[in-house]
N, C-alpha and C positions, 0 to 999 in steps of 0.2 A: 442558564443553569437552573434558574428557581424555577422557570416555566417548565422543564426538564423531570426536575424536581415531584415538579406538584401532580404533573401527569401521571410518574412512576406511582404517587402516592397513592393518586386515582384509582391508575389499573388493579393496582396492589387491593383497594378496599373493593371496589366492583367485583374483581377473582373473588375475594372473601363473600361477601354477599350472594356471589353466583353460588358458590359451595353451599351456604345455609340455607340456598332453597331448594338447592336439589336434594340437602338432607330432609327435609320437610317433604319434598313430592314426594320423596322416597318412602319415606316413612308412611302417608298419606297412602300409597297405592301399593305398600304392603300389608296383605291380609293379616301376616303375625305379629305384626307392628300397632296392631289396633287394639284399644283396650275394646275387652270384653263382660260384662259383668260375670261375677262368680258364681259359677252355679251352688255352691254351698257357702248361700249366708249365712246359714248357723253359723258352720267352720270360722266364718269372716266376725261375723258379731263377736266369737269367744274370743279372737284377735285381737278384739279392740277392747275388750273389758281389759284384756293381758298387759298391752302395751300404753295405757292411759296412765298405769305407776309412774311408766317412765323408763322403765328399768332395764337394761339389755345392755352389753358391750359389744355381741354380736351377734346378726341375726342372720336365719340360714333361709333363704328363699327357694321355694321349688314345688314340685307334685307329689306325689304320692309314694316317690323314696326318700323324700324330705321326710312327708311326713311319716314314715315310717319310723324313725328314733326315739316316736314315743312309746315303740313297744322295746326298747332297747335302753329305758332307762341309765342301767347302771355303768353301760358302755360309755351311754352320753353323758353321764357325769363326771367318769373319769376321763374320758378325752378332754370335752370341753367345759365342765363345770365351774373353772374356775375364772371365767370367760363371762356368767354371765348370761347365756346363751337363750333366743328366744327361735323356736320353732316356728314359723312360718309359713307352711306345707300346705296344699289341700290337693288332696286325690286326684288324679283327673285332668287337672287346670296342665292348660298350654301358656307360652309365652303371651298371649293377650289377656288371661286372667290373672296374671299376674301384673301385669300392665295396668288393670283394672284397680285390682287391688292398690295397688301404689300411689294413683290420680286421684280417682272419684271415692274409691275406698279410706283412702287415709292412713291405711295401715302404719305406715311408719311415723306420722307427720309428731305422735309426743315422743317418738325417741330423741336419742342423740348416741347413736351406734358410731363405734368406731372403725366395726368392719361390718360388709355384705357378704356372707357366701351364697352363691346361686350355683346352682344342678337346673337345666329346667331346659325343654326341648324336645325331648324325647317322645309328650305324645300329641305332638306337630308332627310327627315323620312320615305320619299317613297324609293328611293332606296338604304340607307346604314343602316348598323343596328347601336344598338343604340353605342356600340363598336366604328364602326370605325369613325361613327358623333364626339363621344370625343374625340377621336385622332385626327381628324380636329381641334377641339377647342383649342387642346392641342397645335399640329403643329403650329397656329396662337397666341399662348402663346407667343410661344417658339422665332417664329420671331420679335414678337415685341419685347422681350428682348435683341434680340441679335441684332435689328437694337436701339435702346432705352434700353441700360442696367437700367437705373436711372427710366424708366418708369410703375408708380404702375397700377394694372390694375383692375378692378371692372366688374369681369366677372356673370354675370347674369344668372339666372338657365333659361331655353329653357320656353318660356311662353306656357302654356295652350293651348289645342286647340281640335276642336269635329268635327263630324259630323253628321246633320242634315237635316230632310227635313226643307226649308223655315220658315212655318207654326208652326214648334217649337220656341216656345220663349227660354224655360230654356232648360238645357241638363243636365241630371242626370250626376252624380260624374260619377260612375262609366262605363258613354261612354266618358271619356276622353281617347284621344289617350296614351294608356300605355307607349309607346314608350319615348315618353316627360321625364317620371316617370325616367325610366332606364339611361336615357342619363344626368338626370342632377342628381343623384345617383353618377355615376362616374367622372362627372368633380364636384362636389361637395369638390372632394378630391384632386383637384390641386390648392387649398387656402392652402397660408404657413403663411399668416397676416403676410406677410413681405413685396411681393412685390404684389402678385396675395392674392384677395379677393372676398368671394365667397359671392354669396346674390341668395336666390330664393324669390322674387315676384310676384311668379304664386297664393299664396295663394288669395293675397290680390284681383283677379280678381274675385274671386268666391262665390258664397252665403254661406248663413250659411249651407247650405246643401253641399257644395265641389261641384255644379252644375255650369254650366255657362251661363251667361245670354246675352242676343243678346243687351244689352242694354250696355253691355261693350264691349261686340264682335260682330257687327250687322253680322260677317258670321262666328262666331267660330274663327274668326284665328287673325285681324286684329280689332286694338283698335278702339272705340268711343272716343269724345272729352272726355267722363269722366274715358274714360280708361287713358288716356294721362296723365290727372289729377293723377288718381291714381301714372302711373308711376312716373310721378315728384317729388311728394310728399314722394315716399317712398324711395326714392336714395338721396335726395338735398342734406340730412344731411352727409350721407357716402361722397359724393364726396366731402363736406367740410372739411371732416376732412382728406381726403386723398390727397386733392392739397397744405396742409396747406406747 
C-alpha cells in the first residue's frame, strides 16, 4: 500500500512538472507570448514617474483604446474615479509590449492594485493567430499574478472591430473581423471567479442587427465619446464589486 502510495504521489508530481514545461515551451515558442520592448518609452518613462506614488486601486492595461480615456476625462471620472484608477495604455503595443512592460519595464512593481483590467489583442490580429494572441493574454495573466498574487483581474473580451470603405456608416455583422470571435472564445476560459474574470462588452457596441456603427467606431476599431460611455457604464459595477 505505501509502495502504491508513493508511486501515485510520483506520477501525480511528474504529470505536474510535465504540465509546467510544456507551459514554458509553450510560452517560449509563442511569438505573442514574448516580451517585447515598448516602442514608446516616452509613454513608458511618464508610467513610471506616475506609478512610483504608489498610488492606483486599479489599473487598466491595453493599446491605444486603453489609452484613449484620457481624452475622455470626465467620463473616466465618473465611471471609475472613485477607484483610484491608473491608465496604462500606449498606442500601438500588442500583447508582447505589454509583456514587456510588466518584466523588464517594471511598470507595476511600486503598486499594490487591487484590480487589473486588460482590453489588449486586437493589434496582434494581423500577424498572430487567434491561438497564439491568447497565450499572450494568458502569458500577461500569468505575470501579473506572479508579480501581484492578491491581484483580481477583469480581463475583457478583444472589442469588435471591421473594415470599411469611409462612406459606410453601419457594417453588417457578418464583416466583422472573425478573428476577434476565436480569440476571445478561448480566453473566455481562463475566468476561474476567483481571481481572473471574464466579461465580453463587444455586444453592447453593436446594433440591433450585430453591425457596427461609425457613430461608436468613427473607423471600426477606435471608440467615440459614446463609445467611452458605453464602456464605463458596463464595467463600473464589476470593478465595485471586485475592489471591494
Amino acid at each position: 500500500m505505501f509502495v502504491r502510495r508513493c508511486l501515485a504521489a510520483g506520477l501525480a508530481l511528474a504529470l505536474c512538472l510535465s504540465a509546467q514545461a510544456q507551459d514554458k515551451k509553450d510560452t517560449k515558442e509563442n511569438p505573442a507570448a514574448k516580451p517585447v520592448k515598448s516602442f514608446n518609452q516616452a509613454r513608458h518613462m511618464q508610467f513610471l514617474k506616475i506609478v512610483e506614488k504608489g498610488e492606483g486601486d486599479v489599473i487598466f492595461l491595453g493599446d491605444s483604446i486603453t489609452q484613449g480615456w484620457e481624452g475622455q476625462k470626465k467620463t473616466w471620472t465618473e465611471a471609475f474615479g472613485a477607484f483610484k484608477p491608473v491608465n496604462l495604455g500606449i498606442s500601438g503595443e500588442q500583447t508582447t509590449h505589454v509583456l514587456w512592460r510588466l518584466t523588464e519595464g517594471k511598470e507595476i512593481e511600486p503598486l499594490k492594485p487591487k484590480l487589473a483590467v486588460i482590453m489588449i489583442g486586437t493589434n496582434n490580429t494581423g500577424g498572430h493567430s487567434a491561438e497564439q494572441i491568447a497565450g499572450g493574454i494568458k502569458a500577461i495573466i500569468d505575470e501579473l499574478h506572479k508579480q501581484k498574487p492578491e491581484m483580481k483581474v477583469l480581463l475583457l473580451g478583444v472589442f469588435p472591430r471591421a473594415s470599411a470603405p469611409k462612406d459606410v456608416t453601419v457594417v453588417a455583422a457578418d464583416k466583422l473581423n472573425p478573428k476577434i470571435k476565436a480569440i476571445n472564445d478561448i480566453i473566455a476560459k481562463f475566468a476561474d471567479d476567483k481571481k481572473v474574470f471574464y466579461k465580453d462588452i463587444g455586444p453592447k457596441f453593436l446594433n440591433a442587427e450585430g453591425g457596427l456603427d461609425r457613430k461608436v467606431m468613427p473607423d471600426l476599431l477606435h471608440l467615440s465619446a459614446e463609445g467611452y460611455k458605453i464602456w464605463g457604464e458596463a464595467i463600473k459595477e464589476d470593478i465595485a464589486k471586485l475592489v471591494k
